[in-house]
N, C-alpha and C positions, 0 to 999 in steps of 0.2 A: 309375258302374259300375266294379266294379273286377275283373278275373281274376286268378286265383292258379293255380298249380300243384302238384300234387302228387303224390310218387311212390308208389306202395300195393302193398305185396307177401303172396303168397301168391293171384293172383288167376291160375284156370285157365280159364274158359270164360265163355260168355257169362250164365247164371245168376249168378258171381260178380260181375260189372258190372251188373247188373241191381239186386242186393241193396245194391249200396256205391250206386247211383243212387237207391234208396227211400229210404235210411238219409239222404244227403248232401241230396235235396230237402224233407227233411220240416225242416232248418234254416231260422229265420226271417232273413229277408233274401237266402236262396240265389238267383237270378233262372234261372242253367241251370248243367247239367251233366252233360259227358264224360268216360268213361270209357273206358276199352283194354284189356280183359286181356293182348292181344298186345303193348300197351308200357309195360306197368304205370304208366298216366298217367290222373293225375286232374284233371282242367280245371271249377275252378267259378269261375262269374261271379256276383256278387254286387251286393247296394247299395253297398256300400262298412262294413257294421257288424258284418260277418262275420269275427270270426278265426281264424285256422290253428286253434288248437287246438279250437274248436267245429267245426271240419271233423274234424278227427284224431279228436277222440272218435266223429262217429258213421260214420266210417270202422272202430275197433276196435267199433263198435255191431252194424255186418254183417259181424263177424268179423275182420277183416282188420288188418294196422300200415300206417300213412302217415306219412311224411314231406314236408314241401313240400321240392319242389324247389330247388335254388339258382338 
């Protein structure tokens, strides 16, 4: 398993975490994932086959930009 982090902005309430968590679990090999609109953080655990940028895409999927964290 691996976690990754990432930062996603333009997110205001809890509908906004809700849609970047549909978007982010329908990736294959995603295993869970948390979101914060109050700290603009996106926390997904994976198998290990997952990369940033198939995250990033279906983060701009539910509207949104991500960045992973440093």
């Amino acid at each position: 398993m691996t976690t990754t982090e990432f930062q996603v902005t333009g997110m205001t309430c809890g509908h906004c975490q809700l849609s970047i968590r549909e978007e982010v679990q329908k990736v294959a090999g995603v295993e869970s994932v948390e979101v914060s609109h109050q700290t603009g953080k996106l926390v997904v655990t994976g198998d290990g086959t997952v990369d940033d940028a198939t995250i990033i895409a279906a983060v701009q999927e539910a509207g949104y930009q991500g960045v992973r964290s440093a």
